[in-house]
C-alpha positions in Angstrom: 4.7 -6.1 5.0 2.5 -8.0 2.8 4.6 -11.0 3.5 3.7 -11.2 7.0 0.2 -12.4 5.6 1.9 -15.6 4.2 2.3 -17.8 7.0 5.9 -18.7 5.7 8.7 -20.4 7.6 12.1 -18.8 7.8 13.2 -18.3 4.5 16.1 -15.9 1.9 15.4 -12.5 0.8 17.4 -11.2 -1.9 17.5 -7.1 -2.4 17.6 -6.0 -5.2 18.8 -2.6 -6.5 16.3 0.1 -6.0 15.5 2.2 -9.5 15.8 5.7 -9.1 13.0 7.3 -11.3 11.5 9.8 -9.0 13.1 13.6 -7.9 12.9 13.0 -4.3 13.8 9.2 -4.5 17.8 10.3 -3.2 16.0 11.6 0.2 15.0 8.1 0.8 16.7 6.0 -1.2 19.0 3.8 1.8 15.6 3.8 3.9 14.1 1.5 1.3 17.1 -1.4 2.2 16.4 -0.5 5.8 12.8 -0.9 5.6 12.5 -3.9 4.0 15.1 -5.4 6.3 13.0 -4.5 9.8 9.6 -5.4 7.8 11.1 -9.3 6.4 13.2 -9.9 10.0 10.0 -9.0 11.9 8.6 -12.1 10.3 12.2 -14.1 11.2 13.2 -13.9 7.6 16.7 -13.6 6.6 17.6 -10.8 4.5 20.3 -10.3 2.0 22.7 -7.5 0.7 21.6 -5.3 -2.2 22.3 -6.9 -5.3 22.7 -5.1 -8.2 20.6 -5.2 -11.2 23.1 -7.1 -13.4 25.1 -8.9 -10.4 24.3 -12.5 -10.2 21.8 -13.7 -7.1 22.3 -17.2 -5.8 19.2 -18.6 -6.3 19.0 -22.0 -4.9 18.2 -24.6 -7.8 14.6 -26.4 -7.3 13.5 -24.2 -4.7 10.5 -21.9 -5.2 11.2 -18.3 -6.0 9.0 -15.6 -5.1 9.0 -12.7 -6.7 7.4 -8.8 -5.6 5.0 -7.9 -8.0 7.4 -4.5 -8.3 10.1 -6.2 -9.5 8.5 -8.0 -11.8 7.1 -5.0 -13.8 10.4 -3.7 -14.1 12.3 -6.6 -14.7 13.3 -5.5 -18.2 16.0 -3.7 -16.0 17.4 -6.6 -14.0 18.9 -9.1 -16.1 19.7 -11.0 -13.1 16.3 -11.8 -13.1 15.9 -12.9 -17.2 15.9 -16.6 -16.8 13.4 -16.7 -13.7 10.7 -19.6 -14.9 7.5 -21.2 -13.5 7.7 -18.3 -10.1 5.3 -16.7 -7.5 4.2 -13.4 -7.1 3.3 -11.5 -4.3 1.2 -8.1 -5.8 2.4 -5.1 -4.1 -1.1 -3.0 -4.5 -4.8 -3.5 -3.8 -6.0 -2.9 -7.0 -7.7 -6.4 -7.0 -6.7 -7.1 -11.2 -5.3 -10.5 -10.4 -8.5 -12.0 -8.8 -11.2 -11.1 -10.9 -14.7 -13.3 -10.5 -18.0 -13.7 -12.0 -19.3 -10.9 -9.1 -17.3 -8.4 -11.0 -19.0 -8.5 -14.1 -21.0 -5.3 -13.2 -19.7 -2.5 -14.2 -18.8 -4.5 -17.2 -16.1 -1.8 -18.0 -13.8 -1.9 -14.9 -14.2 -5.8 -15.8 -13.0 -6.0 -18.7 -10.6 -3.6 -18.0 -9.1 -6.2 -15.4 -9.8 -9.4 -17.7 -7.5 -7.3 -20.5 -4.9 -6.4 -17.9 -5.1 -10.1 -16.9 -4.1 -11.9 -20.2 -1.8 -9.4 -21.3 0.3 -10.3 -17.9 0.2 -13.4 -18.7 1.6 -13.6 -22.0 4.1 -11.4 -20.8 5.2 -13.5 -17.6 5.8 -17.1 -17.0 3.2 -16.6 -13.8 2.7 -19.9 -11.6 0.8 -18.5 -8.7 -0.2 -15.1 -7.6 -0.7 -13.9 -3.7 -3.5 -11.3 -3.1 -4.4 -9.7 -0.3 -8.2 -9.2 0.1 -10.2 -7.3 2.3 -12.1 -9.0 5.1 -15.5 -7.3 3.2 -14.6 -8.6 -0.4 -17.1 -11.5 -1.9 -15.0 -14.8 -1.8 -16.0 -16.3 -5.2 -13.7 -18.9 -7.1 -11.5 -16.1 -9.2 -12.2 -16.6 -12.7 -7.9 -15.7 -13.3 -7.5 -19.1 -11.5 -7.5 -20.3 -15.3 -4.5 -18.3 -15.7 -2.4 -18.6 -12.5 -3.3 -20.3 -9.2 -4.2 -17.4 -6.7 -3.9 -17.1 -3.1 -4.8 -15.0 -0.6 -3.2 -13.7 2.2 -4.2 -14.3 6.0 -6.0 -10.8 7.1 -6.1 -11.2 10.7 -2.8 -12.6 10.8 -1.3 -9.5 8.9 -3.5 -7.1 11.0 -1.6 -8.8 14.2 1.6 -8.1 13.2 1.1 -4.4 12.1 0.2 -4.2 15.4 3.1 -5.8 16.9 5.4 -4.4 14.7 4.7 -1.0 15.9 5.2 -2.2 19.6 8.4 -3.4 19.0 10.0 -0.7 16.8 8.0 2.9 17.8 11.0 4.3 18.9 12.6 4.0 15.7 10.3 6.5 14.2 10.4 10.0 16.0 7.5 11.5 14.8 5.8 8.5 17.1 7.5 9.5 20.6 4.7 9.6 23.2 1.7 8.0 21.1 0.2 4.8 23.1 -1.8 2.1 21.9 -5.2 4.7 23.5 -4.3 7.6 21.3 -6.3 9.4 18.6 -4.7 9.9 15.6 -5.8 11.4 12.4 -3.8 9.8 9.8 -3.9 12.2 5.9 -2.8 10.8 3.0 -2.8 14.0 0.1 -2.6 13.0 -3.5 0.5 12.3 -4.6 0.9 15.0 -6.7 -1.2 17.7 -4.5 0.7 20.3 -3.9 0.5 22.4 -0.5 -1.9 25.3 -1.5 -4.5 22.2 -3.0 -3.8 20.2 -0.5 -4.9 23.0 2.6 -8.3 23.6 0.0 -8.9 19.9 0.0 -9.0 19.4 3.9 -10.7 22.9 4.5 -13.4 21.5 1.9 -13.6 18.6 4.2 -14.0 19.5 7.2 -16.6 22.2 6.3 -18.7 19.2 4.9 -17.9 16.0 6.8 -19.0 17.0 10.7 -17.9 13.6 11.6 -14.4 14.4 9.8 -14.5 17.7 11.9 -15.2 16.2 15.3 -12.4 13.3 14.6 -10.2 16.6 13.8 -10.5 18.9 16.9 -10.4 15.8 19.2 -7.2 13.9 17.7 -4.3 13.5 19.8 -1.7 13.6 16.8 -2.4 14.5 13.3 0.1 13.2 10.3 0.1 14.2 6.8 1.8 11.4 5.4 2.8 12.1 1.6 3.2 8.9 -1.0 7.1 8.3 -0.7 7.3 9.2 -4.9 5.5 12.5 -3.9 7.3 15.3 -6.0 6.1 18.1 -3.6 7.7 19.1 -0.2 5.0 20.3 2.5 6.2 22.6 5.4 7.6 20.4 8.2 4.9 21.6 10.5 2.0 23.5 10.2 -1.4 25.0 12.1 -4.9 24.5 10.4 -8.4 25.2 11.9 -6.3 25.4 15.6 -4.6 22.5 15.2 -0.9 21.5 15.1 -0.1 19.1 12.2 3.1 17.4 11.5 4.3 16.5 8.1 6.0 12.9 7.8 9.7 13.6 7.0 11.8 11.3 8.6 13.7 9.1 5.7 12.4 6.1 7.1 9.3 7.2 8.5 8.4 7.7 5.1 8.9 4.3 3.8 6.8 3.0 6.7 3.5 1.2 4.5 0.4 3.4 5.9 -1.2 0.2 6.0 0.5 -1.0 9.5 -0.3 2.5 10.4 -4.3 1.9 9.9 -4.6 -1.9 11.0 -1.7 -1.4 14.1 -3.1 1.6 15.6 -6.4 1.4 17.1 -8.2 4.7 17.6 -6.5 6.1 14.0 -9.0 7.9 11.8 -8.0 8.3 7.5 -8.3 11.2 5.6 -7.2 10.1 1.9 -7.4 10.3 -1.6 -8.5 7.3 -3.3 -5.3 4.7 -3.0 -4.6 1.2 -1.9 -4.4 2.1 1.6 -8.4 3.1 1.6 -9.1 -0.4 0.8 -7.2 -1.8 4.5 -9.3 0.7 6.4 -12.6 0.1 8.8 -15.3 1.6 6.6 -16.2 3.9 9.6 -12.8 4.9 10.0 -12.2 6.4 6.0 -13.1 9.9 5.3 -12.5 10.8 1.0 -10.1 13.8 0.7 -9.8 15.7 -2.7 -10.4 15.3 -5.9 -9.0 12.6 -8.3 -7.5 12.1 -11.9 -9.3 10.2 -14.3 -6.5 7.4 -14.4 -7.1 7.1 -10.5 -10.6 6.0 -11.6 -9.5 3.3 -14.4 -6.9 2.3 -11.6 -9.0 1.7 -8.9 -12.5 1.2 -10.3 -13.0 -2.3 -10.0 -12.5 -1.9 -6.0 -14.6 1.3 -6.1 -16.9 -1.4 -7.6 -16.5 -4.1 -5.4 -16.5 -1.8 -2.3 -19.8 0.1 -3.3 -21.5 -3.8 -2.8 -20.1 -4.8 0.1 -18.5 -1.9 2.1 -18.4 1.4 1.6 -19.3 3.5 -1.0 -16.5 6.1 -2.0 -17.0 9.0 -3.4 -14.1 11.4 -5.5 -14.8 14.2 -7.6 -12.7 13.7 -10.5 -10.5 16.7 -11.9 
């Protein structure tokens, strides 16, 4: 969906073979094809079959190849990919490591931390221009990893737009959706990804005992979704009641696939309980509630836009395991 923050004319995407690595990845394995297909055609892109990793792509010679930042990191498994030079990258999270300015030198660990992560990239890449997507609240300084790679950034609004779009046009595709209008309230959980069912229910009770705002948003939602990362290894109940209220569990295959993101930018009245991730970053500051506690790689992870979010947006807050 990132993509759709590009601005790019009509152009070839080539699939590549999905890696199993996780247990439930055979649950939605086909989705992931299907998913990118509805997310690149929304944009009018043309979208190829699923290549696999050692079958040759037809890359056109002289034209500019961009690459998912996915792929990339596991390109030591597609040798269709070896002799790739001089290409683009779009990053696939919102950890902000690619951008990294002069603002970010406090805390001068999470800094560093990026500057390292930075420079090792590129030794290990042949990087010509990276494509970030920043948040409407982050400082616009000149990127100091501008000496490494050119960087660009993706149009916000224009992204935003089509979330919203995209969920007009393809609702009905997605059954746990039926009846929801562009007016209803929807309280939108994202658990851990490796909270299991017991620690999630303690995390939300803990919550909503605390957080009266997070309470009143609860009791007065329309819908509420607990939408697990796809790679989550734990299955929750289907449906469940908690506090009075009825709470479905995201299961549908492709459903599942579905980036929160166009959930949180293409519904307007939604409300996000989650633990610290990439899709905290997308949301409204007033609209983000902190579930649960975190591990301490969460925090080398994402410290940098804990950082950057503490001066200019919101400050989040996670009790760390």
């Amino acid at each position: 969906m990132r993509v759709w923050g590009m601005n790019l004319s009509p152009s070839l995407f080539f699939q590549e073979e999905y890696i199993s690595k996780y247990p439930r990845d055979l649950e939605i394995k086909s989705e992931i094809y299907r998913m990118n297909k509805l997310l690149l055609e929304h944009d009018g892109h043309e979208v190829s079959k699923v290549y696999l990793r050692d079958e040759e792509i037809p890359f056109s010679g002289g034209q500019n190849v961009l690459l998912d930042c996915q792929a990339v990191n596991l390109m030591h498994h597609y040798s269709n990919l070896q002799n790739l030079f001089k290409f683009s990258i779009l990053d696939y999270s919102s950890l902000g490591h690619r951008y990294i300015s002069i603002r970010d030198l406090t805390p001068i660990n999470h800094f560093l931390r990026a500057l390292g992560r930075c420079l090792k990239f590129k030794r290990k890449y042949k990087v010509a221009l990276f494509w970030n997507w920043r948040m409407p609240w982050e400082s616009k300084g000149w990127p100091i990893s501008s000496l490494l790679w050119k960087n660009e950034f993706l149009d916000h609004k224009l992204l935003s737009s089509k979330c919203t779009s995209f969920l007009e046009r393809n609702s009905s595709l997605f059954p746990e959706f039926y009846g929801l209008n562009e007016n209803s309230n929807v309280v939108l959980i994202c658990p851990h990804t490796d909270s299991k069912f017991s620690d999630f229910l303690e995390d939300l009770d803990l919550l909503l005992q605390e957080d009266p705002d997070a309470l009143c948003a609860y009791t007065a939602a329309d819908r509420i979704y607990v939408k697990q990362h796809r790679i989550a290894p734990h299955s929750y109940p289907a449906t469940f009641e908690f506090m009075g209220r009825y709470i479905e569990v995201i299961a549908n295959p492709l459903t599942r696939n579905l980036p929160s993101e166009i959930l949180i930018l293409g519904m307007q009245n939604l409300i996000l309980f989650s633990t610290l991730s990439s899709v905290v970053f997308a949301a409204q500051g007033n609209k983000v509630k902190t579930l649960g506690k975190i591990e301490r790689r969460d925090r080398k992870d994402y410290g940098l836009m804990m950082s950057r979010a503490k001066k200019k947006w919101w400050k989040l807050e996670y009790s760390i395991h």
